[in-house]
C-alpha positions, 0 to 999 in steps of 0.5 A: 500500500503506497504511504499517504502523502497529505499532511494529516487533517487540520495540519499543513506543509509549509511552502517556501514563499509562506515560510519567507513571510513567516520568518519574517514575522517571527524577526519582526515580532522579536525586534518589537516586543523586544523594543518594548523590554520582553524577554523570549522564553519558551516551555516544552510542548508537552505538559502534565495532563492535571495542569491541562485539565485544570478547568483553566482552559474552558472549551480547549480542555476538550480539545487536548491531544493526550499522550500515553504513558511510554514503556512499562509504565503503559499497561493497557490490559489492566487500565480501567480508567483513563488516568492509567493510561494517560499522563501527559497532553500537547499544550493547546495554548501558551499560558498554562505552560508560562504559568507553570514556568513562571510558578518553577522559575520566580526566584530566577526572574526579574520582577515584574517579567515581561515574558515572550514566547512563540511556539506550536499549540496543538487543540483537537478542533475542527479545521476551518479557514484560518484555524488548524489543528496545529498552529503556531501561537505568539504571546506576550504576557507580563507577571507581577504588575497589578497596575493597568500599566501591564494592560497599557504595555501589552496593547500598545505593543501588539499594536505597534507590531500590526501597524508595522505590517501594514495592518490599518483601521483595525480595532481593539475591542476592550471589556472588564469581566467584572463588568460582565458580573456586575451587569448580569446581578444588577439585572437580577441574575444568580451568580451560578448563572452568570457563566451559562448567561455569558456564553449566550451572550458571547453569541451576540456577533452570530446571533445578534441582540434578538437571538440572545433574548431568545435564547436567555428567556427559554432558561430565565426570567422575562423581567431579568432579561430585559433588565439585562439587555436594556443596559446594553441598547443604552450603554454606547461602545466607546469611553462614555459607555463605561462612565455610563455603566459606572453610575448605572450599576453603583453598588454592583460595580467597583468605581475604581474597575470602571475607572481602571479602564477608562484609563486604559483607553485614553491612555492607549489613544494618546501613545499609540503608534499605528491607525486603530481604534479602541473601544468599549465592547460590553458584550465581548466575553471571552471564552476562557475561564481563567481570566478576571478582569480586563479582557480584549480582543483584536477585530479585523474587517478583512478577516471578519472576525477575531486574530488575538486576544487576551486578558488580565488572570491574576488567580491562575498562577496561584494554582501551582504557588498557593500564592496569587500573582497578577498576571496579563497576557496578549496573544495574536493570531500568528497563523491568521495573520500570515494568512492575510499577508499572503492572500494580500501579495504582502511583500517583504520590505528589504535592502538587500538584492537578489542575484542569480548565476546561470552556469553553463552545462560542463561549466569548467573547473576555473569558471566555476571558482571565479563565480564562487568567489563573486558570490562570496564578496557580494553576500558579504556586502549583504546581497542574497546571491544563489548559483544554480546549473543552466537548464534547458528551458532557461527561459522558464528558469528565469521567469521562476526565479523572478516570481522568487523576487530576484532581480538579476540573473546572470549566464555565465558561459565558459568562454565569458565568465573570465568577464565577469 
């Protein structure tokens, strides 16, 4: 039986053209965040399977790709549950494994750390436009700052990065889970509700405001939703709706949660290197259940929906230490993002040319030499330089070689190289 040569589903293999523009973002999301003081650290993508089913990772719990115990330790006739047979998972996102990182390596640390990390997460999903099963994930975080500075930072940088992509008119939209809580008891709701509440109202995009009151009036009370619903129709998606909401909802909402915000918002306006927006979105939820105050989300027209997001989990840290540490992260979507670049004809914006040599068929000893010593003094003055042996079609041989991007091509024959 002949061997499959498909990548397995919900995986792909990677071309030249896309891996030159992935390279290229990976350099440029380092020479950024690094400008911005993170560090780049990285963790094994494999983790303890309690830490991934921790009831820290929401729907992607469901979604881990489990490992089986190797060599003696797998004994699969006397298993009878799964934890005999199971012992560790690939991580299907980066924060766990920073939390377990940072909870292993504090004393070693900085305070606060601005962490980096960049790497392949793997979620057992359904594949679809922009979505795999194996992806890479960019992520910057930083642990031990309780202060909106840590919200602010993470923004600004994230955003510098997209606008030096050529990304324009994007938007952040920003929110504050205990905001979500404090409109949900206002209006009535129990606390043991607000989870099943806030993921109907997460469906708000698909929806729309009609579908959620459908949906929350089959399991709740016809006063409590549209007490609920109310404040969103009167609350506008931008500074003023979070002072509005800051009076609306005294004696449920903290003033200095709506402040903090506000805070975050006009800050970020006044500082921000790229064209983008950001604005309060009382509606955005997230689905992760570890985060506990701020949350925000990068939208983009072009791709009609969400490339990154994140949020302030300041209770996740302390499941490893005992000890609460305030911890915000901002994860792009890596994998969607060159996606648009590609589907766009993005360019690469370099200095440096690209030259190629054509060697003539039975190219002599001397002639090849001199082209080789060419080469080498041109790729010391930062040219790309590649030599390849003439072939027959030279004409179609140069048309590839153009679509690569390289910008002189030279045919070097026996009785001209000495010309060179």
């Amino acid at each position: 039986m002949a061997l499959k040569k498909k990548p397995v589903t919900g995986m792909k293999d990677i071309l030249p053209k896309e891996m030159e523009i992935r390279d290229y973002v990976i350099r440029l999301i380092k020479e950024t965040y690094g400008a911005f003081g993170f560090c780049s650290m990285e963790t094994p993508c494999v983790e303890h399977i309690e830490n991934l089913c921790s009831k820290q990772g929401g729907d992607n719990e469901k979604l881990i790709f489990k490992i089986l115990k190797r060599g003696e330790k797998l004994k699969i006739d006397t298993a009878k549950e799964e934890t005999d047979l199971v012992d560790g998972g690939l991580r299907y996102d980066l924060t766990v494994p920073l939390s377990r990182y940072y909870a292993n390596h504090a004393n070693e640390l900085p305070s606060p750390f601005k962490a980096l990390q960049m790497g392949n997460v793997w979620r057992a999903d359904r594949p679809q436009r922009g979505r795999f099963r194996q992806f890479m994930q960019c992520d910057i975080d930083i642990l031990g700052e309780p202060s909106n500075l840590a919200e602010i930072e993470l923004i600004l940088a994230t955003t510098s990065l997209l606008g030096k992509l050529d990304f324009h008119n994007f938007a952040i939209r920003i929110n504050d889970r205990r905001i979500l809580k404090a409109m949900a008891a206002y209006s009535g709701f129990e606390e043991t509700d607000y989870d099943s509440v806030f993921i109907t109202l997460d469906k708000m995009d698909k929806i729309g405001m009609e579908g959620v009151e459908e949906e929350l009036k089959a399991s709740y009370a016809e006063e409590k939703v549209d007490k609920y619903l109310a404040l969103f129709k009167e609350t506008s998606f931008d500074v003023e709706g979070v002072r509005y909401l800051k009076e609306k909802l005294e004696g449920f909402l903290d003033p200095d949660t709506a402040a903090g915000l506000e805070t975050i918002m006009d800050s970020v306006e006044h500082a921000k290197e790229a064209e983008f927006s950001i604005r309060f979105d009382p509606t955005l939820v997230r689905g992760m259940s570890y985060y506990t105050g701020t949350i925000f989300e990068i939208a983009m027209d072009e791709f009609g929906g969400s490339v990154g997001g994140g949020g302030r989990y300041d209770k996740m840290i302390g499941k490893f230490t005992g000890q609460d540490t305030p911890a915000c992260g901002f994860s792009i979507g890596f994998e969607r993002i060159v996606m648009l670049l590609l589907e766009r004809g993005y360019e690469i914006p370099t200095g440096r040319g690209k030259k190629a040599y054509l060697l003539e068929k039975g190219m002599h000893k001397e002639g090849l030499q001199k082209v080789l010593a060419l080469a080498k003094e041109e790729r010391a003055g930062g040219m790309q330089v590649t030599i390849l042996n003439m072939k027959k079609n030279k004409k179609f041989q140069k048309e590839q070689l153009m679509n690569e991007g390289y910008t002189e091509i030279v045919d070097c024959y026996c009785d001209s190289v000495d010309r060179l």
